[in-house]
N, CA and C of each residue as an Amber inpcrd file, in Angstrom:
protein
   681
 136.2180000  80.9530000 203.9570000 137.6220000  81.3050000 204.0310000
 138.3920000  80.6520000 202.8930000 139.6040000  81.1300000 202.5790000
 140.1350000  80.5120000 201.4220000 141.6230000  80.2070000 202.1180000
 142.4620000  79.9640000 201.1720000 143.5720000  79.0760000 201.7900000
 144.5090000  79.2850000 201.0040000 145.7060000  79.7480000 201.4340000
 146.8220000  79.9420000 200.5010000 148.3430000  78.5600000 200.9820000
 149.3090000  78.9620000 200.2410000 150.0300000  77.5050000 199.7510000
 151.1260000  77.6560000 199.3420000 152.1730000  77.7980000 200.2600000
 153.6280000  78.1270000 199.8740000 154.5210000  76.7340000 200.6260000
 155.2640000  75.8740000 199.2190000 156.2450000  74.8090000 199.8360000
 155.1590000  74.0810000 200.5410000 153.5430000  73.9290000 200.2430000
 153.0110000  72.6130000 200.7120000 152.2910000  73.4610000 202.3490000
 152.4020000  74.4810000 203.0190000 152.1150000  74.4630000 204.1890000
 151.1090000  75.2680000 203.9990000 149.6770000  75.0800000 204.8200000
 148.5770000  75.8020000 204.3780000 148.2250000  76.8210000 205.7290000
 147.6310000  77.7160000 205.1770000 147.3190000  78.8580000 206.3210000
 146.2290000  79.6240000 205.8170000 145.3470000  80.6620000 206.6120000
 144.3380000  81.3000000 206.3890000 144.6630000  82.2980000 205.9110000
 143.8630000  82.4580000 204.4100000 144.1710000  84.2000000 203.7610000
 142.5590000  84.7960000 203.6400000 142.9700000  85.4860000 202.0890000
 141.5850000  85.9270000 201.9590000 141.0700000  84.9100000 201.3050000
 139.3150000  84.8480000 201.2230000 138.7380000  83.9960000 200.3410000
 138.7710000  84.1280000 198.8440000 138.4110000  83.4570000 198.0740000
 138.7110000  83.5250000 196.8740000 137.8790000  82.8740000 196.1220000
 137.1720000  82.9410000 195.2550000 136.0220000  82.4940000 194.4620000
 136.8300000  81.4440000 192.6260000 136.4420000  80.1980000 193.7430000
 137.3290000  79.1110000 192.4350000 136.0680000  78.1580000 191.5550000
 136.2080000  78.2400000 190.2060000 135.3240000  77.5330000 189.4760000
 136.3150000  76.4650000 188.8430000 135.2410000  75.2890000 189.5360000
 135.7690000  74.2710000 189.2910000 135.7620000  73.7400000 188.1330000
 136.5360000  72.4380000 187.2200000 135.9450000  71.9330000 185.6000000
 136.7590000  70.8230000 185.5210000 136.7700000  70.0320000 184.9120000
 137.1660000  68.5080000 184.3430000 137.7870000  68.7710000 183.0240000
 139.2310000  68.3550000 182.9080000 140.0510000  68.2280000 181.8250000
 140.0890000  67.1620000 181.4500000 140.0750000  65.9650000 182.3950000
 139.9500000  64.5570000 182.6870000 138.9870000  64.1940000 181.3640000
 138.7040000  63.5810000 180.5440000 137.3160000  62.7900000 179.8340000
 136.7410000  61.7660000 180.5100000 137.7240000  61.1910000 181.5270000
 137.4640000  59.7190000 182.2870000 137.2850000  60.1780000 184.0330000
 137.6010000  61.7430000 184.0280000 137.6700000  61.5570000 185.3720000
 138.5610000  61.0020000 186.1150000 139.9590000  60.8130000 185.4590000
 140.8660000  60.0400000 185.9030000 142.0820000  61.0640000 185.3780000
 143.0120000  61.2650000 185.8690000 144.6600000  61.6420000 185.4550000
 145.6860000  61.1810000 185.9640000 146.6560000  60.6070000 185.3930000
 147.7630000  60.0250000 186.1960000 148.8480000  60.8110000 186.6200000
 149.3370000  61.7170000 187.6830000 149.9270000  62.4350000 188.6120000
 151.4580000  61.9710000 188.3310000 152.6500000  62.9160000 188.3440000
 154.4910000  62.8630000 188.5480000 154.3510000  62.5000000 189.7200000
 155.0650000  61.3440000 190.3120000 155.1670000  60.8350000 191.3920000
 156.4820000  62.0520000 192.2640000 156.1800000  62.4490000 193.0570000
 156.3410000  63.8430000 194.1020000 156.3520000  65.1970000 193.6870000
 155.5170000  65.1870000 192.5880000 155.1720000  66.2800000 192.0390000
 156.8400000  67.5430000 191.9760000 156.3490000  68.4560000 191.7580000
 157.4400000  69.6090000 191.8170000 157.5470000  71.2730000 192.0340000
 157.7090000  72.3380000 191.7060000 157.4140000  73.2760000 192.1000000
 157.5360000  74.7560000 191.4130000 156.1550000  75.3630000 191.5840000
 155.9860000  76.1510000 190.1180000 156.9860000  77.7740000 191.1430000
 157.5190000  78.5310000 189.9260000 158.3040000  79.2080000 190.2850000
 157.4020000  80.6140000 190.3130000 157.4710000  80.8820000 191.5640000
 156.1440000  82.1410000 192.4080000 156.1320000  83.2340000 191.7950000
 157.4910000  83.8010000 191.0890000 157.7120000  85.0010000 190.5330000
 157.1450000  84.8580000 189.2640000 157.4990000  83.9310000 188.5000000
 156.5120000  83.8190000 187.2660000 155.0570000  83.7450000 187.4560000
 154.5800000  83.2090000 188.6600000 153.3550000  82.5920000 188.2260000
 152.2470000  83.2580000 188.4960000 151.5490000  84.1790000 187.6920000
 150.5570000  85.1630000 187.6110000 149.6300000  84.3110000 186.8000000
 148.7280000  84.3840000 185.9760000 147.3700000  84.3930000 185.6750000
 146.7010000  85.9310000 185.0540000 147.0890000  86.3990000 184.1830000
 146.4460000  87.9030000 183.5160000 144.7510000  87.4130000 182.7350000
 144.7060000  86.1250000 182.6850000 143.2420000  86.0170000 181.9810000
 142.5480000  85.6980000 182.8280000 142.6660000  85.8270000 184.7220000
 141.9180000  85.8090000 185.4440000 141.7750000  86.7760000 186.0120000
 140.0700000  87.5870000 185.6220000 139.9160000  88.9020000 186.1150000
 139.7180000  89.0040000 187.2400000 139.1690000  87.9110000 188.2320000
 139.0820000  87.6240000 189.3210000 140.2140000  88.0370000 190.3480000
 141.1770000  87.0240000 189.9860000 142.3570000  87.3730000 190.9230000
 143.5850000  86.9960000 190.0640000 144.0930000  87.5200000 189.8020000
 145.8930000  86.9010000 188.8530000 146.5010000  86.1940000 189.7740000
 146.3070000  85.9850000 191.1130000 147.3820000  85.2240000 191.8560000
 146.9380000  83.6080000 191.7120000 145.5230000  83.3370000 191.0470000
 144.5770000  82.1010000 190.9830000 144.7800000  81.5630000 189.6530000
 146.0030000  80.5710000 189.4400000 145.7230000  79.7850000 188.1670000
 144.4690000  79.1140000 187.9540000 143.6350000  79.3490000 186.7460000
 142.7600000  78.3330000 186.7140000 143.2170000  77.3590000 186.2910000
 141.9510000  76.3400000 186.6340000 142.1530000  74.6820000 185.9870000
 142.3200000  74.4580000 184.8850000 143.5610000  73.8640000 184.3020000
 143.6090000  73.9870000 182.4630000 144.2820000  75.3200000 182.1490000
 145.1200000  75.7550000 183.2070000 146.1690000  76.5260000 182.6690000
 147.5030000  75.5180000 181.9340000 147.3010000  75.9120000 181.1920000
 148.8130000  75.4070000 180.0570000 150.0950000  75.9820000 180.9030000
 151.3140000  74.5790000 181.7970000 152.1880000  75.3320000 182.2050000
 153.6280000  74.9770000 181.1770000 154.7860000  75.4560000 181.5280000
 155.7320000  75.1270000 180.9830000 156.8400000  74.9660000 181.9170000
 157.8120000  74.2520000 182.0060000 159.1030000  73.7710000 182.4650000
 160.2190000  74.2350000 182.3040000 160.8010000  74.5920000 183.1020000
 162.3340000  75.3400000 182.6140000 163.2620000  74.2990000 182.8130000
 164.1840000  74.4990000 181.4270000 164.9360000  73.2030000 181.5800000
 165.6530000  72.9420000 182.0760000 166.5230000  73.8740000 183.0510000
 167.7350000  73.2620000 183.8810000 167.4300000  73.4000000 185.4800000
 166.1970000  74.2740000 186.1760000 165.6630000  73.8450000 187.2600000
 164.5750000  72.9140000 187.6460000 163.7120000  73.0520000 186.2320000
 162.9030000  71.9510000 186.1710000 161.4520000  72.6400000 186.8710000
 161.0910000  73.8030000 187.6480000 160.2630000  74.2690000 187.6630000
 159.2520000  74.9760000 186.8210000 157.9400000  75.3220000 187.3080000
 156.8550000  75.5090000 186.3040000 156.3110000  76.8090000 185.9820000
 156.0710000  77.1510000 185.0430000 155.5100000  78.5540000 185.0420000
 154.2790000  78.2960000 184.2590000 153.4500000  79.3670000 184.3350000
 152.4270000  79.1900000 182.7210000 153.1660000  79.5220000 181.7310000
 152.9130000  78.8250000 180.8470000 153.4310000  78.9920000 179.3120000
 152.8740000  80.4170000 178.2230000 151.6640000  80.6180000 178.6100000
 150.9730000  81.4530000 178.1030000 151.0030000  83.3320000 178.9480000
 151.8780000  83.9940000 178.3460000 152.0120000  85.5220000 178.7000000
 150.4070000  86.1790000 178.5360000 150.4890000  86.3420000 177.1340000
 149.8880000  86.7970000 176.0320000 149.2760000  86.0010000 174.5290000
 147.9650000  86.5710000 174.3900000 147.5420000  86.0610000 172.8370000
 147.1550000  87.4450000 171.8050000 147.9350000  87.0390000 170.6160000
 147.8820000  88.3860000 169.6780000 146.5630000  88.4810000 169.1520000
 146.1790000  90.0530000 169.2000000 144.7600000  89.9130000 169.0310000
 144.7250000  91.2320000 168.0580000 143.0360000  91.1520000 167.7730000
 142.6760000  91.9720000 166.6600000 143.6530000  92.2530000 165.5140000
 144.8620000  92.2680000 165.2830000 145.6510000  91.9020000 164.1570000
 146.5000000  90.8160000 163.8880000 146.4680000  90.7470000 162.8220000
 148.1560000  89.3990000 162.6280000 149.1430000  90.2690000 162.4390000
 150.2810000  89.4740000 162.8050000 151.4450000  90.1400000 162.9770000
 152.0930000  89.4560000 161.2430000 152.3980000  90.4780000 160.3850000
 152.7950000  90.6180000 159.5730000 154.6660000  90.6130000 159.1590000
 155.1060000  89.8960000 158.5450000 156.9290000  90.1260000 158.7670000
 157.6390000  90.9940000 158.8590000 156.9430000  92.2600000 158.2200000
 157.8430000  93.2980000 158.5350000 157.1890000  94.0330000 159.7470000
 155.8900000  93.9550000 160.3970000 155.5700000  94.5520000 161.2290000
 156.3910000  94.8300000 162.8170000 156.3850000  95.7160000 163.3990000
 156.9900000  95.9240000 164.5830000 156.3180000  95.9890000 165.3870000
 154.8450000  96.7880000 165.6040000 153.7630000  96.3520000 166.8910000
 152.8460000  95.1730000 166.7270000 152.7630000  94.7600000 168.0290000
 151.0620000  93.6700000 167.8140000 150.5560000  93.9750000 169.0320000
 149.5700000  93.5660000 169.2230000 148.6210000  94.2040000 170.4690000
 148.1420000  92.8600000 171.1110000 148.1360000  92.4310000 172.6180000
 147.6310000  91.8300000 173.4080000 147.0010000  92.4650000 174.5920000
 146.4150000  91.9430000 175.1940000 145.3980000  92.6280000 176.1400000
 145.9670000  93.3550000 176.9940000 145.4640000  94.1850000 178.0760000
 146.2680000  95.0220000 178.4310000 146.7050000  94.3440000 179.8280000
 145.9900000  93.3800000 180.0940000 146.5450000  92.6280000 181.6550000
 147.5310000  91.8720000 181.1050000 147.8440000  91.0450000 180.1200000
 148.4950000  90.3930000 179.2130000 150.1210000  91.5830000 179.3600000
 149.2790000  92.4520000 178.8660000 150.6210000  93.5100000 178.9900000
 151.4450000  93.9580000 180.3740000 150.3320000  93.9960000 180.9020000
 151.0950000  94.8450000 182.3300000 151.7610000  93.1170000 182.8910000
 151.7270000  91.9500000 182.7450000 151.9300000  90.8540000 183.4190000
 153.7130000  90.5800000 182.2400000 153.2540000  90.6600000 181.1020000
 154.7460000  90.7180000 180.1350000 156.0970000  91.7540000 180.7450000
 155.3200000  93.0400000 181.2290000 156.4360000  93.6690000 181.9010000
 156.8270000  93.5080000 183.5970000 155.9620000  92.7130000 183.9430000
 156.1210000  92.1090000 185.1440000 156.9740000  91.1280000 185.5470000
 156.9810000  90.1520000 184.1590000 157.6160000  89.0660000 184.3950000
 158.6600000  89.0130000 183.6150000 159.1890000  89.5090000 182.8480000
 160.0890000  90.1540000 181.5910000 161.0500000  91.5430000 181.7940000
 160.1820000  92.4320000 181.7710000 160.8010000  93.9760000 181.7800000
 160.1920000  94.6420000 181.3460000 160.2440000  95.7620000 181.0240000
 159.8660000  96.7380000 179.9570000 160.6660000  96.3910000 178.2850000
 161.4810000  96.1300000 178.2670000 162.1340000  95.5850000 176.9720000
 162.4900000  94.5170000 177.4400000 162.7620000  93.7150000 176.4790000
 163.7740000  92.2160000 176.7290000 163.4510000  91.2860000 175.6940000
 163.1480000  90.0250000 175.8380000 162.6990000  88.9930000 174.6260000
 161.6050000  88.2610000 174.9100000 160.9990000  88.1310000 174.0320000
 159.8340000  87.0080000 174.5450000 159.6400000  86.2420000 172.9160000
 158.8820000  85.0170000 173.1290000 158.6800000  83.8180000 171.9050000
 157.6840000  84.2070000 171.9050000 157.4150000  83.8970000 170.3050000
 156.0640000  83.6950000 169.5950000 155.7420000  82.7410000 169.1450000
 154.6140000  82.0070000 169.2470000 154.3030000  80.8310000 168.7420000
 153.2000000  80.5540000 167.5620000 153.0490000  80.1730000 167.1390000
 151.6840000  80.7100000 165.4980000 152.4840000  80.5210000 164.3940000
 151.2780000  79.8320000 163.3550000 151.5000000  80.0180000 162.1180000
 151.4260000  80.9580000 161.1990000 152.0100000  81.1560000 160.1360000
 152.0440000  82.4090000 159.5090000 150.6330000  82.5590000 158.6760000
 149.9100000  81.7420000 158.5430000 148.5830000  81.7850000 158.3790000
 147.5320000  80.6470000 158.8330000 146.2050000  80.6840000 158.5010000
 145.3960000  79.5070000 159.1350000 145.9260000  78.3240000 159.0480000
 145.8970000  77.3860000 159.7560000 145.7830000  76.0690000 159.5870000
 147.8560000  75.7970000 159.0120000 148.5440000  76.7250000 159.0800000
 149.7480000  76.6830000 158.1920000 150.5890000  75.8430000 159.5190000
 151.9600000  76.2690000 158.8210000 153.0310000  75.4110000 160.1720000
 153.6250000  76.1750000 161.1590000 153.3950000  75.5610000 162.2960000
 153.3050000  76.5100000 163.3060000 155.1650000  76.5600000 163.2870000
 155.7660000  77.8640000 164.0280000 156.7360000  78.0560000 164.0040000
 157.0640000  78.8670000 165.2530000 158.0370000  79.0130000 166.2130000
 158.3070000  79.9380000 167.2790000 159.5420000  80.7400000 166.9410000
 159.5310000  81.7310000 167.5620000 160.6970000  82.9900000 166.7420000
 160.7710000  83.5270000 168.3220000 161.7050000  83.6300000 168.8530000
 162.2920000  84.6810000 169.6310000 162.5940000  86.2300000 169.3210000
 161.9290000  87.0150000 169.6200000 161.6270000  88.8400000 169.3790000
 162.2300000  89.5050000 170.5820000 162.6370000  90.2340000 170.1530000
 163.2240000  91.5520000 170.9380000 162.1670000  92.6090000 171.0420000
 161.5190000  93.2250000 172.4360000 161.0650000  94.0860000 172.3190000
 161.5700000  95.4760000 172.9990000 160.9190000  96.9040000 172.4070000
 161.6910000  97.7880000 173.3400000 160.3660000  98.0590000 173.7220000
 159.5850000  98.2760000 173.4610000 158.0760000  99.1020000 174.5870000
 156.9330000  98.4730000 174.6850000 156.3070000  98.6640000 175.7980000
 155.0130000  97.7340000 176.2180000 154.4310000  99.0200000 176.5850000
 153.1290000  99.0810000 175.7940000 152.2430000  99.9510000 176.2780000
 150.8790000  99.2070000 177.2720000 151.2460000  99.4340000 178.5080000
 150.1420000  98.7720000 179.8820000 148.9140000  99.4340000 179.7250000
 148.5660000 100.6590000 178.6940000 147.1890000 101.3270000 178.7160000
 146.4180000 101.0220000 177.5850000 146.8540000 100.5640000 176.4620000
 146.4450000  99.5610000 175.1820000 147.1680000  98.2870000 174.6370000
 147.8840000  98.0040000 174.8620000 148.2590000  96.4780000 175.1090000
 149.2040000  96.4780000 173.9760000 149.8700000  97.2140000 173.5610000
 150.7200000  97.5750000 172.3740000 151.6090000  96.7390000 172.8460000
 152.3970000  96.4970000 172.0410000 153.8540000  96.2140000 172.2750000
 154.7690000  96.1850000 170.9210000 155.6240000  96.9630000 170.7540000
 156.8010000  97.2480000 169.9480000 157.8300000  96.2250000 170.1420000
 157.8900000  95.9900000 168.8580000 159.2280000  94.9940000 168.6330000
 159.6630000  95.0470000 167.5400000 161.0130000  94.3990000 167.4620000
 161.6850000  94.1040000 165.8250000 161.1390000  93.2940000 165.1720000
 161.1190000  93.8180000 163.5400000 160.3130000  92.7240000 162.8070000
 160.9960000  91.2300000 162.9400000 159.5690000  90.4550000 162.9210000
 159.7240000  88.8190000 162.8770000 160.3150000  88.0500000 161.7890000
 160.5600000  88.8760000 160.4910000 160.7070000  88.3490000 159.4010000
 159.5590000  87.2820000 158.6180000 158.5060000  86.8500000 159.4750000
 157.5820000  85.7740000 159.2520000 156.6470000  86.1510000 159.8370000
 155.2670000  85.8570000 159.3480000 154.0580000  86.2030000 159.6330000
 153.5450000  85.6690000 161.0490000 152.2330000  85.4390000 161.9310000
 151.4350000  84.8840000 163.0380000 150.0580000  84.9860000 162.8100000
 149.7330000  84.3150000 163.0230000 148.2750000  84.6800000 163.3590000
 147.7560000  85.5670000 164.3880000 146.6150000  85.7880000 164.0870000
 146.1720000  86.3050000 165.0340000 145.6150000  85.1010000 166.1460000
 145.2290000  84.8710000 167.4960000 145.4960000  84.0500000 168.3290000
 146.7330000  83.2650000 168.7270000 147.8660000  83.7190000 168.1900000
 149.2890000  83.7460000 168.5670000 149.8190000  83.5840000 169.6390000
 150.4430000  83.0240000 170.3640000 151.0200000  83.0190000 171.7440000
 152.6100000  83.4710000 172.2600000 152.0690000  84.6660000 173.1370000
 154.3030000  84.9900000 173.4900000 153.6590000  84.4120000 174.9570000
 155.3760000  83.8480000 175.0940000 155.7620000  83.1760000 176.3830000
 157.2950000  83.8060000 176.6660000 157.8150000  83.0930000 177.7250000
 158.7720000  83.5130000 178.3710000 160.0030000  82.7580000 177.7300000
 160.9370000  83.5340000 177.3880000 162.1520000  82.2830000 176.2410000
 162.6570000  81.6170000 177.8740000 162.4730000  81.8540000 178.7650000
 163.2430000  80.2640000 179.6080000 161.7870000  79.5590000 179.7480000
 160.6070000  79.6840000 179.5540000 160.0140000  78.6490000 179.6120000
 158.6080000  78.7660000 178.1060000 159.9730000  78.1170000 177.1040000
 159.0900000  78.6170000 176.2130000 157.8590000  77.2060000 175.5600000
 157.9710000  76.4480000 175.8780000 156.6950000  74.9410000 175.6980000
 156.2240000  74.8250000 176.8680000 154.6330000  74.7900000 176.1460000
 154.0160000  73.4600000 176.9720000 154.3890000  72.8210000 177.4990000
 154.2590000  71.5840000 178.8230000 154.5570000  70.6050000 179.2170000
 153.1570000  69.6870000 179.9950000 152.3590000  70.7440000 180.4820000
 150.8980000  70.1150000 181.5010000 150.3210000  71.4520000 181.2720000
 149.3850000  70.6850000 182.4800000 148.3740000  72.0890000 182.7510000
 148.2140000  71.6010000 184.3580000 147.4130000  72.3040000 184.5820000
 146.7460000  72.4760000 186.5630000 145.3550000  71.2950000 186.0340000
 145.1680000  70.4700000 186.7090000 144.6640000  69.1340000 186.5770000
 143.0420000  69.5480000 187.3790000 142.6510000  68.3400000 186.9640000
 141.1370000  67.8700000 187.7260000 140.6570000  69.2300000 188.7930000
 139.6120000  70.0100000 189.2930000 139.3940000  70.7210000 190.6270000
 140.9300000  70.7930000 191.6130000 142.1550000  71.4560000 190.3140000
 142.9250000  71.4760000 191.1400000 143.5880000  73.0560000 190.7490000
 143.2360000  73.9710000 190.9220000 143.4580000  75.5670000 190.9330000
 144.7760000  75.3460000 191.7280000 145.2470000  76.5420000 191.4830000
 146.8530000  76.7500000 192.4030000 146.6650000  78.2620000 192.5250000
 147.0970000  78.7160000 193.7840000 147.0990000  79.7750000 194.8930000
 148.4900000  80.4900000 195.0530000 148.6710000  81.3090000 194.3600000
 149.9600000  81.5000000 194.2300000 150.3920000  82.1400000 195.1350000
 151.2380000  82.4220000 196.2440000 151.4440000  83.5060000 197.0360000
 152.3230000  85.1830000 196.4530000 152.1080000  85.6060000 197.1300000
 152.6770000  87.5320000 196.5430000 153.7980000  87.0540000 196.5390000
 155.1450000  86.4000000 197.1200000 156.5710000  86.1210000 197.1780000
 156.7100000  84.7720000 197.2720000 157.6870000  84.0440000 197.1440000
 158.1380000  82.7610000 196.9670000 157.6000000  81.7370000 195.8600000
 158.0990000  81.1110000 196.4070000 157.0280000  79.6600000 194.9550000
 156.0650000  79.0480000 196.1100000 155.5940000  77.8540000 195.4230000
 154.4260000  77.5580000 195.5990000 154.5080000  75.7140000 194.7040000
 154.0780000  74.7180000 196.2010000 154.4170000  74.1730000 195.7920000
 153.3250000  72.9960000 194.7060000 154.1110000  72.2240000 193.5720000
 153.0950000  72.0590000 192.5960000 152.7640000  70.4870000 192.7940000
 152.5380000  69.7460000 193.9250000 151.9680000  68.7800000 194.1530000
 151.4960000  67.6590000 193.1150000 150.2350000  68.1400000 192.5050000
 149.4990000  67.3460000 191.6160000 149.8500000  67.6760000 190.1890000
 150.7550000  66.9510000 189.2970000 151.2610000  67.5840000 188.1540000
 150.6360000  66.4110000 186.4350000 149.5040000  67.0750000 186.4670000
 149.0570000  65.8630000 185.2360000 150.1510000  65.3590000 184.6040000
 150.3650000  64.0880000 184.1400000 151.4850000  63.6880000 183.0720000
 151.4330000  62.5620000 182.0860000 149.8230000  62.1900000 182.3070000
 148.7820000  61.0260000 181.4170000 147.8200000  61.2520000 182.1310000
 147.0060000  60.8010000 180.8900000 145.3310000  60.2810000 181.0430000
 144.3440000  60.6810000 179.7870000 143.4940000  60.8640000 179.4520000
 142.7120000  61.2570000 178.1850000 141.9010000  62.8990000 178.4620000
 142.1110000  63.6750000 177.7180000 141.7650000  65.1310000 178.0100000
 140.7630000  65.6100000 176.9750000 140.3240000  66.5340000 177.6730000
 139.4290000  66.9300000 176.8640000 139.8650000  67.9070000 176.1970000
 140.5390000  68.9960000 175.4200000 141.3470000  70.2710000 175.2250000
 140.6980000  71.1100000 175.2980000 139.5310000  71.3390000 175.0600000
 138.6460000  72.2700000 174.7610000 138.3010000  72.9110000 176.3920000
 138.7870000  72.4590000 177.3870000 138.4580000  72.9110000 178.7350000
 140.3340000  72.9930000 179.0160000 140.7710000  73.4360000 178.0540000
 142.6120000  73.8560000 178.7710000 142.2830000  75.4420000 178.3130000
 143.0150000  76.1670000 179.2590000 142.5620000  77.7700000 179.0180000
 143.2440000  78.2780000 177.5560000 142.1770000  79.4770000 177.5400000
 143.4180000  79.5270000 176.1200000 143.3650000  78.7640000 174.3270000
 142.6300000  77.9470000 174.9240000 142.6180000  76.7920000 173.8900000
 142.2590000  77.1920000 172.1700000 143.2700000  77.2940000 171.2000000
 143.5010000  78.0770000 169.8730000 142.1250000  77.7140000 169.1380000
 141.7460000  78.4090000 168.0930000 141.1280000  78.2530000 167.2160000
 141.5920000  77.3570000 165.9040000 142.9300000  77.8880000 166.2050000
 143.6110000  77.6450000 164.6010000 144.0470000  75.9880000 164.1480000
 143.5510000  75.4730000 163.3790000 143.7930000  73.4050000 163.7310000
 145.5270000  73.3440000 163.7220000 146.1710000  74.2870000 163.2160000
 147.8070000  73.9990000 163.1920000 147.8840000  73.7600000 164.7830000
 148.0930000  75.2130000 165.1410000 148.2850000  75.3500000 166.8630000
 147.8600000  74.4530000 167.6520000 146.4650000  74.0970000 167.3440000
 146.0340000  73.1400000 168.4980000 146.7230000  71.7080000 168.2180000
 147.1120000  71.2920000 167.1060000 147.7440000  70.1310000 166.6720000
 149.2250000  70.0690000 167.6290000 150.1060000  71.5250000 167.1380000
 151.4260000  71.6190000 167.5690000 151.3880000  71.2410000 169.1100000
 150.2910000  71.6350000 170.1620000 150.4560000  72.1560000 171.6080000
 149.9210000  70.4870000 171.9380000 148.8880000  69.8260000 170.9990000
 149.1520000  68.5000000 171.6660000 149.9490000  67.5730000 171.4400000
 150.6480000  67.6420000 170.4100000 152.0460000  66.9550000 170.4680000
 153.4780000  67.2930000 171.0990000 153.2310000  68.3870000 171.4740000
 154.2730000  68.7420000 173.0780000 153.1970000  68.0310000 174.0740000
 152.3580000  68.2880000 174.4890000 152.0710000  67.4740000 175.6370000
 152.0370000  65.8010000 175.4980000 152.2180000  65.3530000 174.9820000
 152.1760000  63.5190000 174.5190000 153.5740000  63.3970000 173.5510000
 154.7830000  63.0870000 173.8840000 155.7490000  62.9900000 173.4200000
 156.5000000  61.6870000 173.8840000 157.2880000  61.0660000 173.0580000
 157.9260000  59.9100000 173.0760000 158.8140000  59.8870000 174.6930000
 159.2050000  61.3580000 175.0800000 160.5120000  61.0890000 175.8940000
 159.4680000  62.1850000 177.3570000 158.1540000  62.3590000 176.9920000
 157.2610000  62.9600000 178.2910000 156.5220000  62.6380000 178.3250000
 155.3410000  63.6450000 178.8060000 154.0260000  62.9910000 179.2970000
 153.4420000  62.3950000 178.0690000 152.4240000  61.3610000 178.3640000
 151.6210000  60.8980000 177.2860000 149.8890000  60.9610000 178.0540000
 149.3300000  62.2570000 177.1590000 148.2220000  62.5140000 176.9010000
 147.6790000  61.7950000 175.6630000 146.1580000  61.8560000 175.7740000
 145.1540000  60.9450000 174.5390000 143.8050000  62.6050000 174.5910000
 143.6190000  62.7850000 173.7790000 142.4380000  63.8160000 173.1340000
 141.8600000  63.3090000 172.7880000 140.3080000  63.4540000 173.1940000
 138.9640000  62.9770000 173.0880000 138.8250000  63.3480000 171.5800000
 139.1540000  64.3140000 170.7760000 139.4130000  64.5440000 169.4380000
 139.5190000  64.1940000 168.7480000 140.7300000  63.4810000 169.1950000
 141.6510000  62.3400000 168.2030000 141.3050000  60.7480000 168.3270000
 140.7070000  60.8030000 168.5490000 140.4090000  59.1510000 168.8580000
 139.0390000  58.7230000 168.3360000
C-alpha cells in the first residue's frame, strides 16, 4: 500500500513504486527546524514517468518569496536545439510541456536560465510566451535577445531559484488538490550533485545552481566536487 500526505496527516491511497538514493555524501543532512510547505498546485514532477504526483529524491525546489512556500524549480530543459537571440521557438519535452501549461497557462511568462554558450555566464531572462505545443514540446515565444544552451532551464517567474531539493529516502506525495506538507527541508550538509535530478552538463550552470544553494544569507551546502 502506499500513503499519501496533505498538511502532515497520512491516509491510505494507491501504491506507488519509490526509488530510493542518497544526496547526503555523509549520510547526514541538517533539516529547517519546522520545516514548511510545498504549494500542491505547483507541485507536479513531468520527469517522472511513473507518476507526476511523486517528486523524486533530488528534486531541485524553489521558494516563493513573499509566502515562503516550495515548488520545483525545474518546469522544463531545452533540448535538441539552443535557443538562439533572435529565435522564437525552443522545444522541451512534451510532459515538460503539457506541465508548463498546467502550471502557467497556455501563454504567460516563464524564466530561462543558461548560458549563451558552453561553460559561458549563466544569465536568467524572463520570456513571454504565446503557444505551447503539448504534442511536440514546442513552445513559441518572443525573442530572448541572448543566446541558451541547450540543457537550459524555464521555471516559474514567482519561483524562479533554487533553494533545496527533497533530501535523503525522502520522496514527497503530492496530493490531486491542496498542498502538502514539506516537513524535512535540507538546508546543510555535504552533497553529492550528481544524484540532484536534472543535474546540467554545462560547468557554468552547475557552478551557478551551487552557489544559490550555499549562500552567505541561506542554506550552506559543501559538494563532494569541490573539496
Amino acid at each position: 500500500m502506499g500513503l499519501t500526505n496533505s498538511l502532515g496527516v497520512a491516509g491510505i491511497g494507491a501504491s506507488k513504486a519509490i526509488t530510493f538514493g542518497q544526496i547526503s555524501a555523509s549520510g547526514d543532512l541538517v533539516y529547517k527546524p519546522a520545516g514548511g510547505l510545498m504549494r500542491g498546485a505547483k507541485c507536479r514532477d513531468p520527469f517522472n514517468a511513473d507518476d507526476v504526483f511523486l517528486l523524486q529524491i533530488g528534486t531541485l525546489m524553489a521558494r516563493h518569496s513573499t509566502d515562503l512556500t516550495y515548488a520545483p524549480w525545474i518546469i522544463g530543459v531545452v533540448i535538441t536545439d539552443a535557443v538562439a537571440a533572435a529565435t522564437t521557438t525552443y522545444t522541451i519535452s512534451v510532459a515538460s510541456a503539457v506541465e508548463l501549461v498546467r502550471r502557467v497557462g497556455a501563454s504567460g511568462n516563464f524564466v530561462i536560465t543558461g548560458p549563451p554558450g558552453a561553460a559561458g555566464v549563466v544569465v536568467q531572462q524572463t520570456v513571454a510566451y504565446s503557444a505551447v505545443n503539448t504534442t511536440t514540446g514546442v513552445v513559441t515565444h518572443t525573442a530572448t535577445g541572448v543566446g541558451f544552451v541547450v540543457g537550459s532551464f524555464i521555471s516559474e517567474t514567482i519561483y524562479p531559484i533554487p533553494f533545496t531539493f527533497t533530501g535523503d529516502d525522502n520522496p514527497a506525495i503530492i496530493p490531486a488538490t491542496g498542498d502538502r506538507d514539506f516537513a524535512r527541508i535540507p538546508m546543510a550538509g555535504t552533497v553529492n550533485p550528481t544524484q540532484l535530478r536534472n543535474w546540467p552538463s554545462d560547468t557554468s550552470l552547475r557552478l551557478w545552481i551551487k552557489q544559490r544553494l550555499s549562500t552567505l544569507a541561506g542554506n550552506k551546502f559543501v559538494f563532494v566536487d569541490s573539496i
